[in-house]
C-alpha positions in Angstrom: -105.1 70.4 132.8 -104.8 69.0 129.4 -104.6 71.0 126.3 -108.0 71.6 124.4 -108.6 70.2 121.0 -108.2 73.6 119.2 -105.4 74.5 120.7 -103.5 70.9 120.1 -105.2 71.5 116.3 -103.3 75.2 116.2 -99.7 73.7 117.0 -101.1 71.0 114.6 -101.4 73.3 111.8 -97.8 75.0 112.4 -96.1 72.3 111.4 -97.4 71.6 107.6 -95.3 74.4 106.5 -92.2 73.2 108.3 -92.7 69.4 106.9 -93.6 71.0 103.7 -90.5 73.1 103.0 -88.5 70.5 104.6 -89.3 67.8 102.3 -88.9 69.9 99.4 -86.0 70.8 100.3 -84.0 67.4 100.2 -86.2 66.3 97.6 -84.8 69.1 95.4 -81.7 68.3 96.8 -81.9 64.5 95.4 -83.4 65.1 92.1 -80.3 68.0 91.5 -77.5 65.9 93.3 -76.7 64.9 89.8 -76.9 68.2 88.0 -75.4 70.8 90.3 -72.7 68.5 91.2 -71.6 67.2 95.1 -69.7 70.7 95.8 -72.8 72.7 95.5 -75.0 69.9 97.6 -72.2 70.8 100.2 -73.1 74.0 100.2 -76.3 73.6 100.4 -76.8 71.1 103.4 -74.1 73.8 105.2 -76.6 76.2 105.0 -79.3 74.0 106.4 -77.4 73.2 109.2 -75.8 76.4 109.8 -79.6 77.4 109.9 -80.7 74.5 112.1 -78.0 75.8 114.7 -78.5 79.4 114.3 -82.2 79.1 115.0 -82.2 77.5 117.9 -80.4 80.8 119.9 -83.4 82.5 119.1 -86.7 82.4 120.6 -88.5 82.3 118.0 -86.3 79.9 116.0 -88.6 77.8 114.6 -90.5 80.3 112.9 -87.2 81.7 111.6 -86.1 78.2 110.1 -89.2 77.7 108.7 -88.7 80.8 106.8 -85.4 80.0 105.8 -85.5 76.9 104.8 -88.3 78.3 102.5 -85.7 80.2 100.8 -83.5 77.7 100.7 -86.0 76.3 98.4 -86.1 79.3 96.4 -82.2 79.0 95.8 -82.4 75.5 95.3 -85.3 75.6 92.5 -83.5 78.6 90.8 -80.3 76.5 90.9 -81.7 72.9 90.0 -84.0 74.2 86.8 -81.9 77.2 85.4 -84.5 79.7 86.3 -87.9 79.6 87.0 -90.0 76.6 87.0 -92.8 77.1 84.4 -96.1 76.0 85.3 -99.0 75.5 82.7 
């Protein structure tokens, strides 16, 4: 039997947060290549991947990475601008 609409539209809806906080991520990661220098890009993309790997032992690792690439953004917006970004 084929899926129903809402439920296709739930599994839908899980994903904007993961495509969200994944292309910030490397797009913070491209506009701070320059200013946090290749070392700390690295570290950075060593982090995602050691996350990428590490999530899928769990059962729930895509809720997991989703999370923590979310932080990962934290760090990485922190890092990039000095503190916190002001917004007026």
């Amino acid at each position: 039997m084929p899926p129903s609409k809402s439920r296709a539209r739930r599994s839908g809806d899980r994903l904007v947060p993961l495509l969200i906080a994944h292309i910030l991520f490397w797009i913070l990661l491209l506009i701070g290549a320059s200013d946090i220098g290749r070392r700390a890009c690295a570290v950075y993309v060593a982090l995602w991947l050691i996350g990428y790997v590490g999530s899928s032992w769990l059962l729930t690792g895509g809720l997991v990475f989703v999370s923590y690439v979310a932080i990962l953004d934290i760090a990485l917006v922190l890092h990039v601008f000095q503190g916190d970004v002001h917004l007026r």
